[in-house]
C-alpha positions, 0 to 999 in steps of 0.5 A: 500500500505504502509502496503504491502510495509513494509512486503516486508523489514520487514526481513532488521531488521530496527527498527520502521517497524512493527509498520504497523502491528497495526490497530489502528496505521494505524487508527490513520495514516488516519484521520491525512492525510485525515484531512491534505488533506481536510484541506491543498488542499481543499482551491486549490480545492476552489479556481479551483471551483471558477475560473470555476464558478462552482456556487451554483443555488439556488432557491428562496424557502423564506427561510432566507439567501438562495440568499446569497448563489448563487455562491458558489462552488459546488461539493466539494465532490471531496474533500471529495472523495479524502480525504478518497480514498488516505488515504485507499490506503496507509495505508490500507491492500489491499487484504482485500475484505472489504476494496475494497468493500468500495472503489467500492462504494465511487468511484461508487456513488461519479461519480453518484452523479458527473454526477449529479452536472455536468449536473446540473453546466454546462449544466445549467439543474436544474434536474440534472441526471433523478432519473431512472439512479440514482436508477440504479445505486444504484441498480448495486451497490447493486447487486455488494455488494450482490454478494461479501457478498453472494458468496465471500469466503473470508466473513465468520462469526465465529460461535459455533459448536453445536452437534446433540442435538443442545448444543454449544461443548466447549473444556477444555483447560489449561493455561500453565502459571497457571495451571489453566483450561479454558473452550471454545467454539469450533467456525468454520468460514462459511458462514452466512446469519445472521445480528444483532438485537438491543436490544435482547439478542441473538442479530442475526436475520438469513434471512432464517428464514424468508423464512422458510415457502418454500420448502427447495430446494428453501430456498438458491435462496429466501434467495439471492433475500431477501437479494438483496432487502434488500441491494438495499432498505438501500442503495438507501434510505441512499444515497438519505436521506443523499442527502436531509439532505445536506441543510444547512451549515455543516449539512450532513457532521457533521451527518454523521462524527458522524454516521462513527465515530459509525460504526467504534467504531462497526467494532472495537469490531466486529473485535476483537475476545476477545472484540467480546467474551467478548460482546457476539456478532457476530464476523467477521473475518478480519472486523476490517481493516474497520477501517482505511477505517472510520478513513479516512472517519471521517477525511475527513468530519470533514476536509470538515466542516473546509470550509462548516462549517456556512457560508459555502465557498463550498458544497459538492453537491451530488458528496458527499452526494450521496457517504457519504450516500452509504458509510454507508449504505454499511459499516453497511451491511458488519458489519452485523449492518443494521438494526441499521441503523434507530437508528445511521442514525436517522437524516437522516431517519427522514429528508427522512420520512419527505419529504414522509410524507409531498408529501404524505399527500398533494397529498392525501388532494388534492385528497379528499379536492380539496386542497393540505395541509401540515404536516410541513412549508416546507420539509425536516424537517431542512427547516421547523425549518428555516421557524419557525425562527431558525437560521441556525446554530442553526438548524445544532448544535442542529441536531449534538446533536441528532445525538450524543445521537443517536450513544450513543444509537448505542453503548449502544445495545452492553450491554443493550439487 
């Protein structure tokens, strides 16, 4: 908003306006006002949470300092909610498709995961909202992100222009200051159903190729209905991971601070033409605005860690963990990252396989043995390290350090193939 603003007295001469022309400026402008946000107005929050008696129910699972934890405000997520949307829309280019497409999904998933807690709060139901409503709507949200990065014109991917033998065209061209000749690519921008593979040196996967084996007239319609099942799978499996790893105070909000904060450094290079050629990698037209969209989301999180940090005086109830988990399972697919997703978001994969693994292999000793036995003392993987003793902030600091070397890895795959 304040972007647009500007361009629209930037011809009144006054010093210090186009500075709004700057990512990095408006960048750095989100984090501070989703921080100051999360930290300035989510006491108020609290304290309205608290006059509601919008509690924490908590059963009682043996585990050490769970009862304590019985009526504390839930639903904090609005301020995370909050934090991240007010930011955006002031400081970042509202024409920019990505940018909207983030907001969607913050908003869309957010009041999923809000109907959730409500149910939950006030109507005094433990299910909370029946599990086939949620898959729907991650399923609508899905469809709506295929839609706009599949049939969008505005999402393009600069590629090299190869010629009838299949050699990339290059163009000569001389550097009017020295003389000197350069040697280029000749790019276009198009369409591409291409995503990035770690670790390998060309480093792009084409779905089509995967489809390759049907008749050609079929290959566009596979290669929609491919890529919405691939989008519908990341992001219900994110958003529900992110939801069982909110178990312990500060654990979902510091893993997936650390996971934005990853995917921003991404985006960055990915939207930066000279950082892109000089990495080798795919670059993505007009991505870089993302930016400021994940200064707010890592200002937000970290703010909300200044209250859910252990002893932890609100949640964010999966009115945040549902929208946190969305966010960057979308913002991983717009930036062609998805399926680095198991390496920055390793925590949250890890805490999802091990509630798969642990229902999986009692259901099936049951069925042959006659007794259900177990994998772990207790699912998701952070509860089985609180029934071995750990404490619980030990149990989250140690969970941060993982996710950190994990986004060290993330970063390496720019270099290391």
């Amino acid at each position: 908003m304040l972007y647009h603003l500007f361009e629209l007295i930037k011809h009144w001469d006054i010093p210090g306006l186009g500075i709004m022309q700057y990512i990095t400026f408006r960048a750095a402008a989100a984090v501070i006002l989703s921080l100051v946000i999360t930290m300035v107005f989510g006491k108020r929050i609290i304290r309205f949470l608290q006059r509601k008696q919008i509690g924490e129910e908590v059963r009682d699972l043996g585990l050490e300092g769970q009862l304590q934890k019985k009526g504390t405000p839930t639903m904090g997520g609005l301020i995370i909610i909050a934090s991240i949307l007010i930011p955006t829309l002031l400081f970042a280019r509202l024409d920019n498709t990505y940018i909207w497409l983030m907001i969607i999904t913050t908003i869309w998933l957010g009041l999923i995961g809000f109907i959730d807690d409500y149910i939950k709060v006030f109507l005094k139901d433990k299910k909370g909202l029946a599990g086939k409503f949620k898959i729907l709507g991650q399923i609508s949200l899905g469809l709506i992100v295929v839609g706009t990065l599949y049939f969008s014109d505005d999402v393009l991917v600069r590629e090299k222009i190869k010629d009838e033998n299949g050699k990339f065209i290059t163009q000569v061209e001389v550097n009017e200051s020295t003389g000197q000749q350069q040697i280029s690519y000749l790019t276009q921008d198009v369409k591409s159903s291409k995503t990035t593979i770690p670790f390998v040196k060309n480093q792009e996967l084409d779905y089509r190729v995967l489809v390759s084996f049907l008749p050609k007239n079929w290959h566009d319609t596979a290669v929609w209905i491919l890529y919405a099942l691939i989008v519908i799978f990341i992001i219900t499996a994110v958003s529900n991971a992110t939801n069982l790893t909110d178990g312990l105070d500060g654990l979902a909000a510091g893993t997936t601070a650390i996971s934005g904060a990853t995917l921003g450094a991404l985006a960055y290079v990915s939207g930066h033409i000279m950082l892109a050629d000089y990495l080798n990698i795919m670059y993505i037209p007009n991505i870089g605005e993302l930016s400021v969209f994940v200064a707010a989301f890592i200002g937000a999180t970290v703010g909300f860690l200044w209250y859910n940090a252990f002893p932890a005086q609100v949640f964010m109830g999966d009115t945040g963990s549902l929208a946190l988990g969305g966010i960057l399972a979308v913002f991983a697919i717009i930036i062609r990252k998805e399926i680095m997703i198991p390496i920055f978001c390793g925590i949250f994969v890890v805490e999802n396989l091990s509630v798969v693994l642990q229902v999986s292999w009692f259901k099936y000793t049951k069925r042959r043995f006659g007794e259900g036995r177990r994998i772990f003392l207790m699912s998701p993987l952070h509860h089985h390290y609180q029934k071995k003793g750990y404490h619980e902030s030990k149990i989250v600091a140690r969970f941060w350090i993982v996710a950190i070397m994990l986004a060290i890895i993330s970063i390496i795959t720019l270099k290391v193939r």
